[in-house]
C-alpha positions in Angstrom: 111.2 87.1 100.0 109.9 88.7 97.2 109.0 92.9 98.1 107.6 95.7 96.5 109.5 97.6 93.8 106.8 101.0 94.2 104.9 103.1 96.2 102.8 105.8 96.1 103.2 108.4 98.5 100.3 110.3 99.7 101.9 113.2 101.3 102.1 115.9 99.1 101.8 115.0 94.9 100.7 111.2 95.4 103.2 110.6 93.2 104.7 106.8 93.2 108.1 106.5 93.8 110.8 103.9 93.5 111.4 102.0 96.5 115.2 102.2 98.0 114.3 99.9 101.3 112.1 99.0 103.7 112.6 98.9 107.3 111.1 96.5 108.8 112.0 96.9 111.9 110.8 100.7 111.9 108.1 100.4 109.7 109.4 102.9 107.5 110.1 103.3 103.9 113.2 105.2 101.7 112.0 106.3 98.8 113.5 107.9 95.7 112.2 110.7 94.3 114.9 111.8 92.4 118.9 110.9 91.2 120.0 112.4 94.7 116.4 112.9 96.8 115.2 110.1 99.2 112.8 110.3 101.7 111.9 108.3 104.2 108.3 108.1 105.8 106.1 105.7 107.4 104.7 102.9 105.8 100.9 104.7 107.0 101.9 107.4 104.4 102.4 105.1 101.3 100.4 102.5 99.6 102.9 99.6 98.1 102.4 98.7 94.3 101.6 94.8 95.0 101.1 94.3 91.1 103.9 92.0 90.6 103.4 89.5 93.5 101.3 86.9 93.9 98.4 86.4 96.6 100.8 84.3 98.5 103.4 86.8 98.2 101.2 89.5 99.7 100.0 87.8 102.3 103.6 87.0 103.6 104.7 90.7 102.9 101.4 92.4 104.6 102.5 90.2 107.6 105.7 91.5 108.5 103.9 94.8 109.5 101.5 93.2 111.5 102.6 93.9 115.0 
């Protein structure tokens, strides 16, 4: 499946971030702010770039967090 490559985080700068990995499972996200800074926050405190999926792709990404 086809994910996100960027998100924007809204704590702090709202600065968008390359994406390391999402857990699922956790509903978390590991950004990477910097050569040797991740963080890793809840998917509630980032908005995913969705700019290079399609509509279907979306739809099957947004549903993995549906619990």
């Amino acid at each position: 499946m086809k994910t996100p490559t960027n998100a924007k985080l809204f704590l702090g700068r709202n600065c968008t971030f390359p994406i390391e990995k999402i857990h699922f499972k956790t509903q978390q996200v590991t950004l990477r702010e910097s050569e040797k800074v991740y963080n890793t926050v809840s998917i509630k405190n980032v908005e995913f770039d969705l700019s290079d999926l399609t509509e279907a792709e979306i739809m099957d990404f947004q549903r993995l967090f549906i619990c």
